[in-house]
C-alpha positions in Angstrom: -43.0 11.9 110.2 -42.8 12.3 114.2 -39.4 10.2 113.9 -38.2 13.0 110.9 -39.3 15.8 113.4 -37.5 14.6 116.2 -34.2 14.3 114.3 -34.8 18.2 112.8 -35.3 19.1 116.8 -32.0 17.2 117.5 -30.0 18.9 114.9 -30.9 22.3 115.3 -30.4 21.7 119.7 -26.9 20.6 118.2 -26.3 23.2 116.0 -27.3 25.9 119.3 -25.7 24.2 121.5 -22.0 24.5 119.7 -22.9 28.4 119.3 -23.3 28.8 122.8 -19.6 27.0 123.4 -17.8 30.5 124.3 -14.4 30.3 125.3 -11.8 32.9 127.4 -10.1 33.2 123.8 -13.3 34.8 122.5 -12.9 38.0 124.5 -10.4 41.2 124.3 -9.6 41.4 128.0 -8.7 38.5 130.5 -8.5 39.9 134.0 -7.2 37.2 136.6 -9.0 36.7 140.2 -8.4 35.9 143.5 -10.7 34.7 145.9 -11.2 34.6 149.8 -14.1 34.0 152.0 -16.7 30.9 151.9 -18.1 30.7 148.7 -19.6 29.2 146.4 -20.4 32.5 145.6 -18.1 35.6 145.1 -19.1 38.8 144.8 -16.5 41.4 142.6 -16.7 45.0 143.2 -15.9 46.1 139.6 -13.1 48.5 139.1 -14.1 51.0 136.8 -10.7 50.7 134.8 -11.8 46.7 134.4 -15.7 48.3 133.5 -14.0 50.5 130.8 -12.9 47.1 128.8 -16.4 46.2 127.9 -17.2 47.1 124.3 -21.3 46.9 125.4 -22.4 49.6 128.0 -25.0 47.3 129.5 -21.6 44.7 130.0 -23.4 42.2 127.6 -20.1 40.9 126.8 -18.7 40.3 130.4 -18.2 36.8 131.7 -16.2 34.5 134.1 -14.4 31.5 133.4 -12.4 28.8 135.8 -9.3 27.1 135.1 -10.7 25.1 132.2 -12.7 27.6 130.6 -15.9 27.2 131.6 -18.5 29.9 132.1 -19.7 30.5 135.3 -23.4 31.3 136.4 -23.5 35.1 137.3 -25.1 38.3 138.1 -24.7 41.8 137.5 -25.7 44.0 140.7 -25.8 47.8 139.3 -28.0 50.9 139.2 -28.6 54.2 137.4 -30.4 57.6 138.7 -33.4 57.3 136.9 -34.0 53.4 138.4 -32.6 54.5 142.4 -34.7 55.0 144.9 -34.5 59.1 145.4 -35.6 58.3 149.8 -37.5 60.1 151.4 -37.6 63.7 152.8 -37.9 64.7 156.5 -38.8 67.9 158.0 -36.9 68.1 161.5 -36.5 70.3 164.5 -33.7 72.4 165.0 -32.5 73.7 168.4 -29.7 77.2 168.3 -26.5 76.4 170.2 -25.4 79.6 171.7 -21.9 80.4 173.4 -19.8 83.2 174.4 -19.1 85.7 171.9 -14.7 85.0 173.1 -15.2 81.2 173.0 -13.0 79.0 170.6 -11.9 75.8 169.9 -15.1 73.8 171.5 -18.5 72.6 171.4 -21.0 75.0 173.5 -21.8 73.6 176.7 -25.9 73.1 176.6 -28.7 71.8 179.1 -31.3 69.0 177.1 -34.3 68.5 177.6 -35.8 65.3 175.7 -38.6 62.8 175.8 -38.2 59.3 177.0 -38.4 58.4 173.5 -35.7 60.4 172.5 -37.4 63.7 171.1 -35.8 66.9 171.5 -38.0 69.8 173.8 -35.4 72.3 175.1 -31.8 73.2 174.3 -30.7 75.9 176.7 -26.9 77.4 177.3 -25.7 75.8 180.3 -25.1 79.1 182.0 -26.6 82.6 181.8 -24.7 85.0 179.3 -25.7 88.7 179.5 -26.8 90.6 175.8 -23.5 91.0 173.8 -21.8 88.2 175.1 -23.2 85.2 173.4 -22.9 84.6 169.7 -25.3 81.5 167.9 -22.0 79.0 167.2 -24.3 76.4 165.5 -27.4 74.7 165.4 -28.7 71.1 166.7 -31.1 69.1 164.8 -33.4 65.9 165.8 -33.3 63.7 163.8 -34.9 60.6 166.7 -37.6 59.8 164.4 -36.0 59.2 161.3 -34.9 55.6 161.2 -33.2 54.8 157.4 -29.5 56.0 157.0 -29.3 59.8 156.1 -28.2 61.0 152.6 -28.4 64.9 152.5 -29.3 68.0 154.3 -30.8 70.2 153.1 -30.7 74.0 154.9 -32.5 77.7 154.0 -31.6 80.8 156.2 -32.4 84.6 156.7 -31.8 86.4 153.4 -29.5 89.0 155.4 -26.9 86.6 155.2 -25.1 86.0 151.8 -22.1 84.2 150.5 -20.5 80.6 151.7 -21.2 79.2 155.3 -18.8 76.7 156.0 -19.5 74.4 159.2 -18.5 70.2 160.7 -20.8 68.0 160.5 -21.0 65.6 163.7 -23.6 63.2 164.7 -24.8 61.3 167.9 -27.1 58.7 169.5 -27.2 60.0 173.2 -26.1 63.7 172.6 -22.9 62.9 175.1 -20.7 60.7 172.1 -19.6 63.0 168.9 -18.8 61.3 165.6 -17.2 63.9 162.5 -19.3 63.4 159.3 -17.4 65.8 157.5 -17.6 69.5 156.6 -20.8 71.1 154.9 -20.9 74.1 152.4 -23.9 76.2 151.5 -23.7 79.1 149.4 -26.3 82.3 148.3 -24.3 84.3 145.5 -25.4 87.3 143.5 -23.6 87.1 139.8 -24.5 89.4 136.5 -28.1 90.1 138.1 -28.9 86.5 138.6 -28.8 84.5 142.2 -27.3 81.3 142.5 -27.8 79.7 145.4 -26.2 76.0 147.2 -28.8 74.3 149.6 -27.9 70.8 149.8 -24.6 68.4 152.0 -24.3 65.4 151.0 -24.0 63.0 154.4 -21.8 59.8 154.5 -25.5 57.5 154.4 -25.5 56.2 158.2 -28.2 56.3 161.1 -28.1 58.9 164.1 -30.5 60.1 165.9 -29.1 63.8 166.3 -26.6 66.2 164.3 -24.7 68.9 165.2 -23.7 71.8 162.8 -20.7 73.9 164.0 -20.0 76.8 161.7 -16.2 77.4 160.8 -16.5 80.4 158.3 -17.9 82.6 159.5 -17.8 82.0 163.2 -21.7 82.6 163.9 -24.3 80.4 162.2 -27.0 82.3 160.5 -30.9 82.2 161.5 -32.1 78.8 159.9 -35.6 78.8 158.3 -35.8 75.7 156.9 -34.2 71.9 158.0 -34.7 69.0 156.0 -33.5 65.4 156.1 -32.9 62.7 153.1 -33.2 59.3 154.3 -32.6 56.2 152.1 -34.5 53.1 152.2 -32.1 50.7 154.4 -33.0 47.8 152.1 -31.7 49.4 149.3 -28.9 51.8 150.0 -26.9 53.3 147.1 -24.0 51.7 145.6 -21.0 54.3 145.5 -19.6 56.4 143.7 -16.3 55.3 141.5 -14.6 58.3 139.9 -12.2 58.0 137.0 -8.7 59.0 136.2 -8.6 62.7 134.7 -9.3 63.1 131.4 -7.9 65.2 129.3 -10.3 67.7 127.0 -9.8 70.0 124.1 -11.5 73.5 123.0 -12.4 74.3 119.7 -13.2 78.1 120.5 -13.2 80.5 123.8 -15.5 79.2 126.6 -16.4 75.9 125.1 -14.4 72.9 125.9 -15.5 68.9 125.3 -14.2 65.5 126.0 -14.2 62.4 125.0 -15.5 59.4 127.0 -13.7 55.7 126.4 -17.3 54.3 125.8 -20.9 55.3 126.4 -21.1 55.3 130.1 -24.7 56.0 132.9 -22.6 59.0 134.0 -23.9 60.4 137.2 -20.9 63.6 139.0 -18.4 65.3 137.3 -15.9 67.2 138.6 -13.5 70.1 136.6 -10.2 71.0 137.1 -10.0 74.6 138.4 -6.2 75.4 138.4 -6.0 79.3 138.7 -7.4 80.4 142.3 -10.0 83.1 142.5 -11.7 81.3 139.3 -15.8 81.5 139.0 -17.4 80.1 136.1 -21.3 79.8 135.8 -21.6 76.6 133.3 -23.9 74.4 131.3 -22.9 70.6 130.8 -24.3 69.1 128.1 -23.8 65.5 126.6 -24.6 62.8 123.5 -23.8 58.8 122.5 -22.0 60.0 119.3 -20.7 62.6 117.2 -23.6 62.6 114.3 -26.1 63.3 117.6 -27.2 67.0 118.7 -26.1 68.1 122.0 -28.6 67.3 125.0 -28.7 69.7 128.0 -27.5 67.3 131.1 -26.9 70.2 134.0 -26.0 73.9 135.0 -24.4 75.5 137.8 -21.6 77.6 139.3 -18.2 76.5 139.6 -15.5 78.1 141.5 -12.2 78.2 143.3 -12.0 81.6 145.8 -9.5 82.4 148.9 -11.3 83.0 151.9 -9.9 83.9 155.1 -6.7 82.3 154.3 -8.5 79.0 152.8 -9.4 77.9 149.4 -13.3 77.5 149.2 -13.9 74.9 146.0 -17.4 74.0 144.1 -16.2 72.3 140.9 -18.4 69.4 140.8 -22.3 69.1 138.7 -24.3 66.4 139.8 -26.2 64.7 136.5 -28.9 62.3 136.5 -27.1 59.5 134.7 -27.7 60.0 131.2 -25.5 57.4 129.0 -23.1 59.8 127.5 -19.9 59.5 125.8 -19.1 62.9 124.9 -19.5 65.7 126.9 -19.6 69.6 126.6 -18.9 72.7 128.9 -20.0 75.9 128.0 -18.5 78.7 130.2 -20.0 81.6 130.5 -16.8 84.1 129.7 -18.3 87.1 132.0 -16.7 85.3 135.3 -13.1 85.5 133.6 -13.8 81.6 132.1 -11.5 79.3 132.3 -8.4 80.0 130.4 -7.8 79.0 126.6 -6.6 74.7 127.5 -8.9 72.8 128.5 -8.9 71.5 132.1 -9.2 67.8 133.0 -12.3 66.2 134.0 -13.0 63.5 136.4 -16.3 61.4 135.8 -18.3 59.2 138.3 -21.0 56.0 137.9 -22.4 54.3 140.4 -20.4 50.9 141.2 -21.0 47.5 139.6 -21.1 44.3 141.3 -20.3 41.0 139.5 -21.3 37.9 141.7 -20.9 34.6 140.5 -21.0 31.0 141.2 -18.1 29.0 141.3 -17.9 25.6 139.8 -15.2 24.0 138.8 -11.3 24.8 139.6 -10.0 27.7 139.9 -8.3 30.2 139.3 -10.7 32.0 138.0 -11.0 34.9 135.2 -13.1 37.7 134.2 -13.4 38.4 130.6 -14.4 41.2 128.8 -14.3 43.0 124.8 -16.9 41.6 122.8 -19.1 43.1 120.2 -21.0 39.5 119.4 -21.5 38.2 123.0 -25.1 38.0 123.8 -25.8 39.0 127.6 -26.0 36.3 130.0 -26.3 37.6 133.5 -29.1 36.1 135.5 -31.1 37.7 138.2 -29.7 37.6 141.9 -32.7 36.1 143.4 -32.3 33.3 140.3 -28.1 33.1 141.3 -28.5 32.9 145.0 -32.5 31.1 145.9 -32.4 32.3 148.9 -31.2 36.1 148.3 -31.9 38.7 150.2 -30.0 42.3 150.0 -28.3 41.9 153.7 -26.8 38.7 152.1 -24.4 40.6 149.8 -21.9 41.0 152.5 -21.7 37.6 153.8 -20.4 36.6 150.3 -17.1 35.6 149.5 -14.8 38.1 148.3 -12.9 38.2 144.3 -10.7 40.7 143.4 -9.0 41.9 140.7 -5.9 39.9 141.1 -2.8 42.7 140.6 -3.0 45.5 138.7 -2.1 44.2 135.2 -4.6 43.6 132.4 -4.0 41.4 130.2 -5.2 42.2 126.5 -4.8 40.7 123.6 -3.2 41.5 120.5 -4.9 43.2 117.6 -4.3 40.1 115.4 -5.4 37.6 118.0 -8.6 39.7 118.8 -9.5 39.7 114.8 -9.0 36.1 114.6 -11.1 35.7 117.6 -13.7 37.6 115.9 -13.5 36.2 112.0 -13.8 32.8 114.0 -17.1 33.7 116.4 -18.5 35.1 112.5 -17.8 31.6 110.9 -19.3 30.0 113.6 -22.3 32.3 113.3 -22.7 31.4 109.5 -22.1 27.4 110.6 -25.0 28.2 112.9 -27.5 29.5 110.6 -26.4 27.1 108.0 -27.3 24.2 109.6 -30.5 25.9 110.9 -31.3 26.5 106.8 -30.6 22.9 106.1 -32.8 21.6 108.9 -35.4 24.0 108.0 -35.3 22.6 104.5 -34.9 19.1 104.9 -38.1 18.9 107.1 -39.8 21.1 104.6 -38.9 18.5 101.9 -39.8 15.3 104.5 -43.5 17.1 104.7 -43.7 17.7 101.1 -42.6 14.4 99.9 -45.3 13.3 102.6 -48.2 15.6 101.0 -47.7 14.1 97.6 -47.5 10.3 98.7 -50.8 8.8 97.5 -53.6 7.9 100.3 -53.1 3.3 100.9 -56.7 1.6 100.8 -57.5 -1.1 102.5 
């Protein structure tokens, strides 16, 4: 009986073992790679057009082969809104940086006064100006005690001040060295008796220990009442963004326009064409995985495309909270002047995905992707790499996409592909049936034999 067990164990490890067998062929897409750096390991920053060849959103069907076609051991670093860490906020101090009312094209010249630690007490002019000849040109904010990379800011000022504030960005260890960080925009509007107002500037995710806010438009700053700070946690900082191509849309009646995604995707920005200038369009986004699904509110806000002293000041981006979606829908609300009868493209973003795997074996080395049978098999990075820690990412070796040319299959070959992974499926559960069977007919035949007396 034990020997009749054993050989039922054998055939059916067998019988898993062949099913497991999956080849390069067995995929729609075959991407070549090219390596660099010290491996074994490689880590692949995914390009979204590669990403978009998957027929599984979680990339259950993504694998890598070498030369022979091999699979290789990998793992899938990626991350959605609802499983990122959202960091933490900071309340800081600011400090008003006044300078004469007919001064242009500079940075007002202040006196500091800090702490030895680094603390802000005192930010005075660095001369005297008389009532009527100093205007405030921007404010300075202290941000010594936050230690994790910053993410947004976050402002509030005096009601008396309405519209868009435009203003740089620069930040600085030792107040005397100025790096740009960008430009920020904040917004109160009044529209049809609602307000809609824009608090939040989205920083580039790096450390300093002070900021500096120079307004452009207008050329005073307004009265701050409120400064706060998002930091991320510097062990886990967010993987970027990665926006697509346009995508065209189509409208089925005024003020309502959808798209089509290629496949259900964590989507997390997206940003709408706004050709005509002088366009403002409060809208809802909403989204679903199919067509036989009811519409799910994702978003709202305010989009818009106005001239302003000579300039073109442009919100046309909703942030989601990345929802798997593949189609989504904009609803205009007409009373702004909408958006015309065509639809306007739309550019979508996800976070980035990186593939790292270990290479064994010759290469070159492929990724594959386009399967609706493949079963995931990504392992966990601290199972990949023993040893991992997040800081080791970037002392990986590098694999890229090798050119820009994908290689797909033909239709034919891809449905040959598939008819042969379903006979192997039946093979599989055939022999499983027949093992199952004859050890049920060993044990029977064993039940029935008559007990021997000695």
């Amino acid at each position: 009986m034990s020997r009749m067990l054993n050989l039922g164990w054998l055939m059916l490890g067998v019988a898993m073992t062949v099913g497991a067998q999956e080849k390069p062929a067995d995929f729609a897409t075959q991407i070549p790679l090219a390596v660099s750096g010290s491996g074994p390991w490689y880590r692949l920053e995914l390009p979204l057009s590669a990403q978009l060849q998957a027929r599984q959103t979680d990339l259950g069907d993504l694998r890598v082969f070498n030369a022979a076609g091999e699979p290789q051991a990998y793992a899938l670093a990626r991350e959605s809104a609802q499983t990122r860490d959202d960091g933490q906020m900071h309340d800081v101090k600011w400090f008003p940086l006044y300078d004469a009312a007919d001064a242009t094209g500079h940075a007002p010249n202040v006196r500091i006064q800090s702490t030895t630690s680094g603390t802000l007490v005192e930010v005075q002019p660095s001369s005297q100006l008389e009532a009527g000849e100093e205007t405030l040109r921007g404010w300075l904010l202290d941000a010594s005690a936050i230690k994790a990379p910053l993410q947004h800011l976050i402002l509030d000022w005096t009601s008396e001040r309405d519209g868009f504030q435009r203003f740089s960005i620069e930040a600085s260890d030792d107040l005397q060295h100025w790096q740009a960080w960008g430009e920020g925009q904040v917004a109160r509007l009044s529209f049809s008796e609602e307000r809609v107002e824009q608090h939040e500037v989205a920083l580039p995710g790096q450390t300093a220990r002070y900021l500096r806010l120079l307004w452009d438009s207008p050329s005073s700053a307004p009265v701050l009442t409120s400064v706060q700070l998002k930091s991320s946690d510097p062990r886990h900082v967010p993987l970027p963004l990665v926006w697509s191509q346009a995508l065209a849309g189509s409208s089925a009646k005024a003020g309502e326009y959808t798209w089509q995604l290629p496949m259900g995707l964590n989507v997390e920005r997206v940003q709408v064409e706004l050709k005509q200038a002088n366009s403002l369009a409060p809208v809802t986004l909403a989204g679903r995985r199919e067509s036989s699904l009811p519409w799910q509110p994702l978003g709202s806000g305010l989009l818009y495309r106005l001239s302003q002293n000579g300039q073109d000041v442009v919100q046309n981006e909703l942030q989601l909270y990345g929802q798997t979606v593949q189609q989504l829908k904009l609803t205009v609300d007409e009373r702004g002047g909408g958006l015309g009868e065509q639809a306007p493209t739309l550019k979508y973003a996800v976070r980035a995905t990186q593939v790292i795997f270990l290479a064994r074996g010759d290469g070159p080395y492929s990724l594959a992707l386009g399967s609706a049978l493949a079963k995931p098999a990504n392992l966990p990075l601290a199972t990949l790499i023993p040893d991992f820690t997040p800081a080791k990412l970037a002392t990986l070796g590098k694999a890229t996409v090798q050119g820009e040319a994908v290689v797909t299959q033909t239709t034919t070959t891809t449905t040959t592909a598939v008819a042969e992974t379903n006979w192997k499926k039946i093979g599989l559960w055939a022999v499983l049936l027949l093992s199952v069977l004859f050890l049920a007919a060993m044990a029977f035949s064993l039940l029935r034999k008559p007990p021997t007396h000695s």
